[in-house]
C-alpha positions as CSV (number, residue, x, y, z in Angstrom):
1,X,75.0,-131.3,-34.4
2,X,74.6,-129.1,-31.5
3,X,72.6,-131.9,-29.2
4,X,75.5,-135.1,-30.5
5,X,77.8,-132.5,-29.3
6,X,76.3,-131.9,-26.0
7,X,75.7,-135.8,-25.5
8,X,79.2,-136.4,-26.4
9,X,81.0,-136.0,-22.9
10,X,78.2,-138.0,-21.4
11,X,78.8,-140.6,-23.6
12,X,82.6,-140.5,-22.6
13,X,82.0,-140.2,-18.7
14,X,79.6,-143.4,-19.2
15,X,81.9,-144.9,-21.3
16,X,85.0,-144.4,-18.4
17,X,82.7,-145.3,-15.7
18,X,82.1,-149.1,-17.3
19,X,85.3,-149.3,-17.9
20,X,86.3,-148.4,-14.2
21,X,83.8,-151.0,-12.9
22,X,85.5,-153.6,-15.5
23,X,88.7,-153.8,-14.0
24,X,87.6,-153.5,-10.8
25,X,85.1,-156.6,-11.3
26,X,88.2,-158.3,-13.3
27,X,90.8,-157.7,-10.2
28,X,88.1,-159.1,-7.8
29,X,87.4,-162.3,-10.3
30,X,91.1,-162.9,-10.5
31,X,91.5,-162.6,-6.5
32,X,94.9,-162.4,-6.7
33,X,97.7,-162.5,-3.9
34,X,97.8,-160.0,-1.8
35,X,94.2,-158.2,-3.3
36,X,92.7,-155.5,-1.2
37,X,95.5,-156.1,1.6
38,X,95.1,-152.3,3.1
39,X,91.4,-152.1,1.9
40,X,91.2,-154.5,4.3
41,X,92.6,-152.3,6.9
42,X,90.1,-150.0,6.3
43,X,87.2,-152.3,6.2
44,X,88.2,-153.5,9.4
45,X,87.6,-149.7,10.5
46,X,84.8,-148.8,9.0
47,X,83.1,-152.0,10.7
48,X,84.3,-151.0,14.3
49,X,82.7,-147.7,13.8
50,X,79.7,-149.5,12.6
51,X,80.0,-151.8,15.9
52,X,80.6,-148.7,18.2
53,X,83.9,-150.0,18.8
54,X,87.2,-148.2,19.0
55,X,88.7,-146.9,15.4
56,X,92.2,-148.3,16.9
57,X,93.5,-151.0,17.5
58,X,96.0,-150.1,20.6
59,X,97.7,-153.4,21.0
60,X,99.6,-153.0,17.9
61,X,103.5,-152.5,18.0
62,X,104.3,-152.5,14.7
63,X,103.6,-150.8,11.2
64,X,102.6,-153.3,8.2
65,X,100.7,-155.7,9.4
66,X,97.3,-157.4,8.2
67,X,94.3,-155.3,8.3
68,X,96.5,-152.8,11.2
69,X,94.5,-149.0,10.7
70,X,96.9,-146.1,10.6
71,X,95.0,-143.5,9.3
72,X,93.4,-140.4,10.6
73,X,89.6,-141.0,12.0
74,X,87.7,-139.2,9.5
75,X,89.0,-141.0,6.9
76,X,87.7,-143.9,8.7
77,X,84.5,-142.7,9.3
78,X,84.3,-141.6,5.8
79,X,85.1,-145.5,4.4
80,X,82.3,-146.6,6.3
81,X,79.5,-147.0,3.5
82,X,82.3,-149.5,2.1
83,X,81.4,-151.5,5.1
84,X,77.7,-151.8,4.1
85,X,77.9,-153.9,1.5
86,X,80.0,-157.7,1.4
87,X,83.2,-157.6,1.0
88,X,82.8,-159.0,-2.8
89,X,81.2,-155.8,-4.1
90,X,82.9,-153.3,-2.0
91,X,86.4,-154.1,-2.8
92,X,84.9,-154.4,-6.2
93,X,83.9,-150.8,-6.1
94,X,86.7,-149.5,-4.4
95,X,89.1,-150.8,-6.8
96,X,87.2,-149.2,-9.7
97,X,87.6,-145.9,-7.8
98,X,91.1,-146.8,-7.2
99,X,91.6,-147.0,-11.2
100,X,89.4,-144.4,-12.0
101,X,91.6,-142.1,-9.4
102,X,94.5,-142.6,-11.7
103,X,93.5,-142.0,-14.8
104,X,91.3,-138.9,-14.0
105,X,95.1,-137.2,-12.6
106,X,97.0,-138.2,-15.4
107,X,93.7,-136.8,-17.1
108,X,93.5,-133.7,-15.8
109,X,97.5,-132.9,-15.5
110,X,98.5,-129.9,-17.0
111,X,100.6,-131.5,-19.6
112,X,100.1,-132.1,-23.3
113,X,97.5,-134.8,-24.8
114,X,100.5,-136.4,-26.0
115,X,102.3,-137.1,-22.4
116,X,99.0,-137.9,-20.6
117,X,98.9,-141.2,-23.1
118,X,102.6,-142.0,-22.4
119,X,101.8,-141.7,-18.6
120,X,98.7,-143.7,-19.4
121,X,100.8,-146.6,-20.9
122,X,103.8,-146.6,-18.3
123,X,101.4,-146.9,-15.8
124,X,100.1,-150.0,-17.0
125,X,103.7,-151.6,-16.5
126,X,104.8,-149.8,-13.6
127,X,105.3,-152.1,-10.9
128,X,104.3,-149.0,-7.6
129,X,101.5,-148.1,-9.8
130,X,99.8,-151.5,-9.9
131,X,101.1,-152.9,-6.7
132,X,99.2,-149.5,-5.1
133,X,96.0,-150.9,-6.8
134,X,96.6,-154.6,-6.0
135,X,96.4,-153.4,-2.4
136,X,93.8,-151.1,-2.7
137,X,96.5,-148.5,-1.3
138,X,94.9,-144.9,-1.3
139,X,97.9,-143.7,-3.5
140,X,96.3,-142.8,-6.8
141,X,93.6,-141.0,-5.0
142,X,96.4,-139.1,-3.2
143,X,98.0,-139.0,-6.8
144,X,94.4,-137.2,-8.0
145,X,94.6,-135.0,-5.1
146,X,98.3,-134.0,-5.8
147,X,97.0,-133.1,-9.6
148,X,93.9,-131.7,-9.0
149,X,96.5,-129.0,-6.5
150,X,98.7,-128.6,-9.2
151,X,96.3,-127.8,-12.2
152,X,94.0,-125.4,-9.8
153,X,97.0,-124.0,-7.9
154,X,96.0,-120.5,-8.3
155,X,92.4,-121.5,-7.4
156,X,91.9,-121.0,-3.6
157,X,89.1,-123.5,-3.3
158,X,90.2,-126.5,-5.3
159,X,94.0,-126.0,-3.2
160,X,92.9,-125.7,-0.2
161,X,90.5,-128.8,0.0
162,X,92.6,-130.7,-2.4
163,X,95.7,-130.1,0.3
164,X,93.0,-130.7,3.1
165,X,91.4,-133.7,1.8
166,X,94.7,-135.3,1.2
167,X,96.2,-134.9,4.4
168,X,92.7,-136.0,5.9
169,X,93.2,-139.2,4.2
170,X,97.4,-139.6,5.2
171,X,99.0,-137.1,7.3
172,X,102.0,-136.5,4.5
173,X,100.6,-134.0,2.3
174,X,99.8,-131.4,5.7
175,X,103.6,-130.2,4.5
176,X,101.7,-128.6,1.0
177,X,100.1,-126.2,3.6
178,X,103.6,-124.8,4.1
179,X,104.2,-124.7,0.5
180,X,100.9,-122.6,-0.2
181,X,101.7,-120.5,3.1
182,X,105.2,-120.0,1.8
183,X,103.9,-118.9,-1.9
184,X,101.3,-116.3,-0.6
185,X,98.4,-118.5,-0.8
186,X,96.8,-118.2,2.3
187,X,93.4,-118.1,1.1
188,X,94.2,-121.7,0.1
189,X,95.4,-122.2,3.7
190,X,92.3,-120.7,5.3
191,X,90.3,-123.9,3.3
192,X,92.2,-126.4,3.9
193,X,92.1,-125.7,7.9
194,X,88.2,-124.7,7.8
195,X,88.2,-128.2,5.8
196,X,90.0,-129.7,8.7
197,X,88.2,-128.1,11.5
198,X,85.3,-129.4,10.3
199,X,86.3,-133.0,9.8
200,X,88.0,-133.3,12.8
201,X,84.5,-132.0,14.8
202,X,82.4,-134.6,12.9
203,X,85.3,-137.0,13.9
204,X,85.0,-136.5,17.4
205,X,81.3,-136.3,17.6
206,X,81.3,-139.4,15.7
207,X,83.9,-140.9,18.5
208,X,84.7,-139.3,21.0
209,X,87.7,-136.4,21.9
210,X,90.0,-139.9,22.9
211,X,90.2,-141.2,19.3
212,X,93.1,-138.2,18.9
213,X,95.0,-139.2,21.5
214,X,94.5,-143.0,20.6
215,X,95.5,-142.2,16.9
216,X,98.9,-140.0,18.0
217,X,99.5,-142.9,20.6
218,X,99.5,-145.1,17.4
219,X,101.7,-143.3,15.5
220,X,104.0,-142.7,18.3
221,X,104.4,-146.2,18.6
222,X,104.7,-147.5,15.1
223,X,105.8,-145.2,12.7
224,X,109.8,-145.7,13.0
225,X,111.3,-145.0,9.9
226,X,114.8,-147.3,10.6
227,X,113.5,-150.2,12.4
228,X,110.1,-151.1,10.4
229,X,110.3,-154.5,8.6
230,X,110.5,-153.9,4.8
231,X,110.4,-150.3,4.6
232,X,112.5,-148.5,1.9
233,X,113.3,-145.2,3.6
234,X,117.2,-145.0,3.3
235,X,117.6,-145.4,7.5
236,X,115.4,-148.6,6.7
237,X,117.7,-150.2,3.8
238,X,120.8,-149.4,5.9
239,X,119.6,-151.1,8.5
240,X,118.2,-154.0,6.7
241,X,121.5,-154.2,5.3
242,X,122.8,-155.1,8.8
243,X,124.0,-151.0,9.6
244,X,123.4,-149.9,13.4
245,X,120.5,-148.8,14.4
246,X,122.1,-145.8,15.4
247,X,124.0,-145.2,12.5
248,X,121.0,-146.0,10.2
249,X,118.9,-143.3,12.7
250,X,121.5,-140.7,12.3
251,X,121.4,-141.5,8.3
252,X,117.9,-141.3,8.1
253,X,118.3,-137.8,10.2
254,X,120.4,-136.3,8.0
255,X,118.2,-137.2,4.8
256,X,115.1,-135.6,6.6
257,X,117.2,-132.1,6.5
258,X,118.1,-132.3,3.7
259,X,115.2,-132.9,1.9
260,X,113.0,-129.9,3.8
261,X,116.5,-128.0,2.5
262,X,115.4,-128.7,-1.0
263,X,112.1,-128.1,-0.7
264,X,113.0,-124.6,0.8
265,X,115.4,-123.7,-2.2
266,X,112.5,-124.6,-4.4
267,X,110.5,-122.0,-2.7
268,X,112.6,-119.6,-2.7
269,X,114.5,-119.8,-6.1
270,X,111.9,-122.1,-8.7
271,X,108.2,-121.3,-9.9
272,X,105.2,-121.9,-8.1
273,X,104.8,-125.1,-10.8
274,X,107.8,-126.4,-9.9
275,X,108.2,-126.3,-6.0
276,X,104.5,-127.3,-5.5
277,X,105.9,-130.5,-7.5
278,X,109.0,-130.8,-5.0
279,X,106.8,-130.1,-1.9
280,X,104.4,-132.9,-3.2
281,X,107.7,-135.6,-3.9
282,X,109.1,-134.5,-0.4
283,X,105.6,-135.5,1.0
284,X,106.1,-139.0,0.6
285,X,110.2,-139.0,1.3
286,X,109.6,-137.0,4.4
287,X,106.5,-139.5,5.6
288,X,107.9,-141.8,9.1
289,X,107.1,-144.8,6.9
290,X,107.8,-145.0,3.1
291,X,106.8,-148.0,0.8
292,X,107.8,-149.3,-2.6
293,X,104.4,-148.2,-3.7
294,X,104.4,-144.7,-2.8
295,X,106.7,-144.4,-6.2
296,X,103.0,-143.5,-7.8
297,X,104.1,-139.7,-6.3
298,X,106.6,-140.1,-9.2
299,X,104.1,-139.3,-12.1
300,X,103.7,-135.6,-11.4
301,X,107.8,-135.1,-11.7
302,X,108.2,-137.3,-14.9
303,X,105.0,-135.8,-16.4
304,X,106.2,-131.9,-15.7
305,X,109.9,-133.2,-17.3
306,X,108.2,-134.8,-20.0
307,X,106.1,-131.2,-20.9
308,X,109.3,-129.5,-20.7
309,X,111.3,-132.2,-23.1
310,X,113.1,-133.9,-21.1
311,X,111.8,-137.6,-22.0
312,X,115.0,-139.3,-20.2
313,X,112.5,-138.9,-17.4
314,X,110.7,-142.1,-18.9
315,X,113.9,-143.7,-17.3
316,X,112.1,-143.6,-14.2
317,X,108.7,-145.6,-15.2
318,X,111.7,-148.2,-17.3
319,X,113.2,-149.0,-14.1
320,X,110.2,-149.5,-12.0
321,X,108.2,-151.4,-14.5
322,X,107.5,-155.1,-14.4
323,X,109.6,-157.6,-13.8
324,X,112.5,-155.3,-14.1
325,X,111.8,-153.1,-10.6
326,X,111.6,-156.8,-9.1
327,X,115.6,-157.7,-9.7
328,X,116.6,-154.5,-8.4
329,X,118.1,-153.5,-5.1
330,X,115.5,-151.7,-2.6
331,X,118.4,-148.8,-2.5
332,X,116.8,-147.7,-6.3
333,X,113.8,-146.5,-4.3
334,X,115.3,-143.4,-2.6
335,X,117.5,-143.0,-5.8
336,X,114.6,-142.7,-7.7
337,X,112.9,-140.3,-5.1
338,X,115.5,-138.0,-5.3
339,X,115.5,-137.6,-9.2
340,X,111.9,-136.8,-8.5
341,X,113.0,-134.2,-5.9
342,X,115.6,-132.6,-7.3
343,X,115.3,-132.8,-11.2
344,X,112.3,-130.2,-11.9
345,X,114.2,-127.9,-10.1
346,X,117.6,-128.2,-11.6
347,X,116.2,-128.1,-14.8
348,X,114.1,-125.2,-15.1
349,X,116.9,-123.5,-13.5
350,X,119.1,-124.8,-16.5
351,X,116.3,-123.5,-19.0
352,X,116.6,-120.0,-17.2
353,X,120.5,-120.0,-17.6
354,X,120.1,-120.9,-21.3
355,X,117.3,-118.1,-21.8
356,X,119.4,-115.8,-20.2
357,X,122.1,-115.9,-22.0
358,X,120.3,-116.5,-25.4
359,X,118.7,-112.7,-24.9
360,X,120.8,-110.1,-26.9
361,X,123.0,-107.5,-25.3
362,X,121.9,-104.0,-24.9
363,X,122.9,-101.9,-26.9
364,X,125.2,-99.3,-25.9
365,X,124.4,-95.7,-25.8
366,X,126.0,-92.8,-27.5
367,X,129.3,-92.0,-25.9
C-alpha cells in the first residue's frame, strides 16, 4: 500500500508529461496558420547568439512583425538550446512546455479542486488562451509565474525569483517588485534583484555591455502604445477608429494614471491576495504594447472571484471563447481588463462591509 502510494504521483507526473508532448506533437502535425509565429522570433535569436551575431535586429521600426525580437537578452540567451535542434522538434517541445505552463498554474492556484477544473475547461475554449499557444507566446509561462507568486507570496524565495524570472522573460511584471516593496516584502525584493544582477552579468558576458543599449534603443523605437498596427490598448483602438493621434495619446495617458491609481488603492486598502492580483492585471494593461492574447492574465482574477462565489466571473471566459470573442469589437478587450482590475478589489471590499455589519452590537454597560 505504502510503495502504490509512493509511485502514485510519479505515475501522474509521467502521465502529464505524455500528455504535454501529445499536444505539442498534435499542434506541430496540424501546422496550422499562424503556428509558432513568436517562437519564431525567438528562434531567430537564439540562432544569432549561436552565430555570434547581434541579439537585435536595429533596422526594425515597428512592433509585430515576423520573427522581430523584443525581449530582454537573457531570455534570449536562455532559448538558445531551442535552437539546437530543427525547427520540427523544437517548436514541438516548446509547445508542450507552453501547455504544460498552463495547466501546472491553474494546478497549483490557490483555489478549490472544483474551480481549477472549470478554469481547465474554459481554457480549452478561450480564444487569448489558445491563440497565446498557437503562437507559441510566452503568456502561460508568465501565467505560471504570476501563480507560482501568488500561492508562495509569503515565501521570499519562490516571490522573488518568480517576480524576477518573469520580468527577465517581459519587462511587465518588474511593476510586482513595487507591489512586494509596497507590502513589506523586501526579502522578496532582495531575490528578485540578486536574480537579476546575475542574469543581466551572464547577459553581458555572453554579449557584450552594447546589447543594453541596443535592446532600450529597440524599445524606444517600437513600443508605441497609440500608433502600433493591431494593438488593443484603448489609445490604439481609438486611433484605429480614425481618433487623432494626439487625442488617442492623451487617452491612452490618462488610462496609464489611472490604472497605477488602482493598483495603489489596492495596496493601501485590499489584502495582500487581492492587490498582488491587481498589481499582476495592471502588468499587462500598463505594458507600451498590449495584445488580444495577453487576456490569459485574466485567469488569476476569475479564479480568485470564482473561490470567493462570484461565478458571474465565468462571464469573462463566455465572452472571449471561440467563435464568440471573434464577432466582437476590439474595445471588449480593455473592458474586460478592467473587470479584471477592478472587480477583486470591489468585492472583497463589499464582503468586508457585509461582515461588518453582520457582527452584533456591543453590548452596553451598566449605566
Amino acid at each position: 500500500m505504502r510503495t502504490s502510494s509512493r509511485l502514485r504521483p510519479i505515475g501522474l507526473v509521467i502521465v502529464a508529461v505524455l500528455a504535454f508532448e501529445l499536444v505539442g506533437l498534435a499542434l506541430v502535425t496540424l501546422d496550422v496558420k499562424n503556428l509558432g509565429y513568436d517562437y519564431e522570433a525567438y528562434r531567430h535569436a537564439a540562432e544569432r547568439v549561436l552565430d555570434g551575431s547581434p541579439l537585435y535586429d536595429l533596422s526594425v521600426n515597428v512592433a509585430g512583425a515576423f520573427a522581430i525580437f523584443l525581449y530582454p537578452p537573457p531570455f534570449g540567451l536562455a532559448f538558445t538550446p531551442f535552437a539546437l535542434v530543427s525547427r520540427e522538434i523544437s517548436l514541438w517541445q516548446w509547445e508542450a512546455v507552453l501547455v504544460a505552463s498552463l495547466v501546472t498554474a491553474i494546478a497549483i492556484m490557490p483555489v478549490q479542486p472544483r474551480v481549477r477544473w472549470i478554469l481547465l475547461g474554459a481554457s480549452v475554449i478561450s480564444w487569448p488562451v489558445l491563440y497565446s499557444i498557437l503562437l507559441g507566446q510566452v503568456g502561460t509561462i508568465l501565467l505560471l509565474l504570476f501563480a507560482i507568486g501568488w500561492r508562495w507570496r509569503d515565501k521570499p524565495g519562490a516571490l522573488g525569483l518568480s517576480m524576477a524570472i518573469g520580468a527577465l522573460i517581459k519587462v511587465q511584471p518588474v511593476i510586482l517588485l513595487a507591489w512586494a516593496g509596497a507590502t513589506g516584502r523586501w526579502r522578496a525584493v532582495l531575490v528578485a534583484l540578486a536574480t537579476f544582477v546575475v542574469a543581466g552579468l551572464i547577459a553581458t558576458v555572453a554579449f557584450g555591455p552594447g546589447v543594453w543599449a541596443d535592446y532600450f534603443s529597440m524599445l524606444g523605437r517600437v513600443n508605441s502604445s497609440v500608433t502600433t498596427p493591431n494593438g488593443f490598448s484603448v489609445g490604439a483602438i481609438l486611433y484605429q477608429a480614425g481618433i487623432g493621434e494626439a487625442s488617442a495619446r492623451m487617452v491612452q495617458t490618462v488610462v496609464t494614471v489611472a490604472v497605477v491609481i488602482v493598483v495603489v488603492l489596492s495596496i493601501l486598502r485590499s489584502s495582500a491576495e487581492v492587490s498582488y492580483i491587481t498589481t499582476v492585471v495592471a502588468s499587462q494593461i500598463l505594458s507600451p504594447l498590449v495584445w488580444d492574447h495577453y487576456a490569459v492574465v485574466l485567469i488569476i482574477p476569475v479564479a480568485w472571484l470564482l473561490e470567493q462565489g462570484r461565478w458571474w466571473a465565468l462571464g469573462i471566459f463566455v465572452v472571449t471563447a471561440i467563435p464568440v470573442i471573434l464577432f466582437l469589437p476590439a474595445a471588449t478587450y480593455p473592458i474586460l481588463f478592467a473587470i479584471g482590475l477592478l472587480a477583486p478589489m470591489l468585492v472583497e471590499a463589499m464582503d468586508r462591509r457585509r461582515a461588518a455589519r453582520a457582527q452584533p452590537a456591543p453590548a452596553l454597560g451598566p449605566a
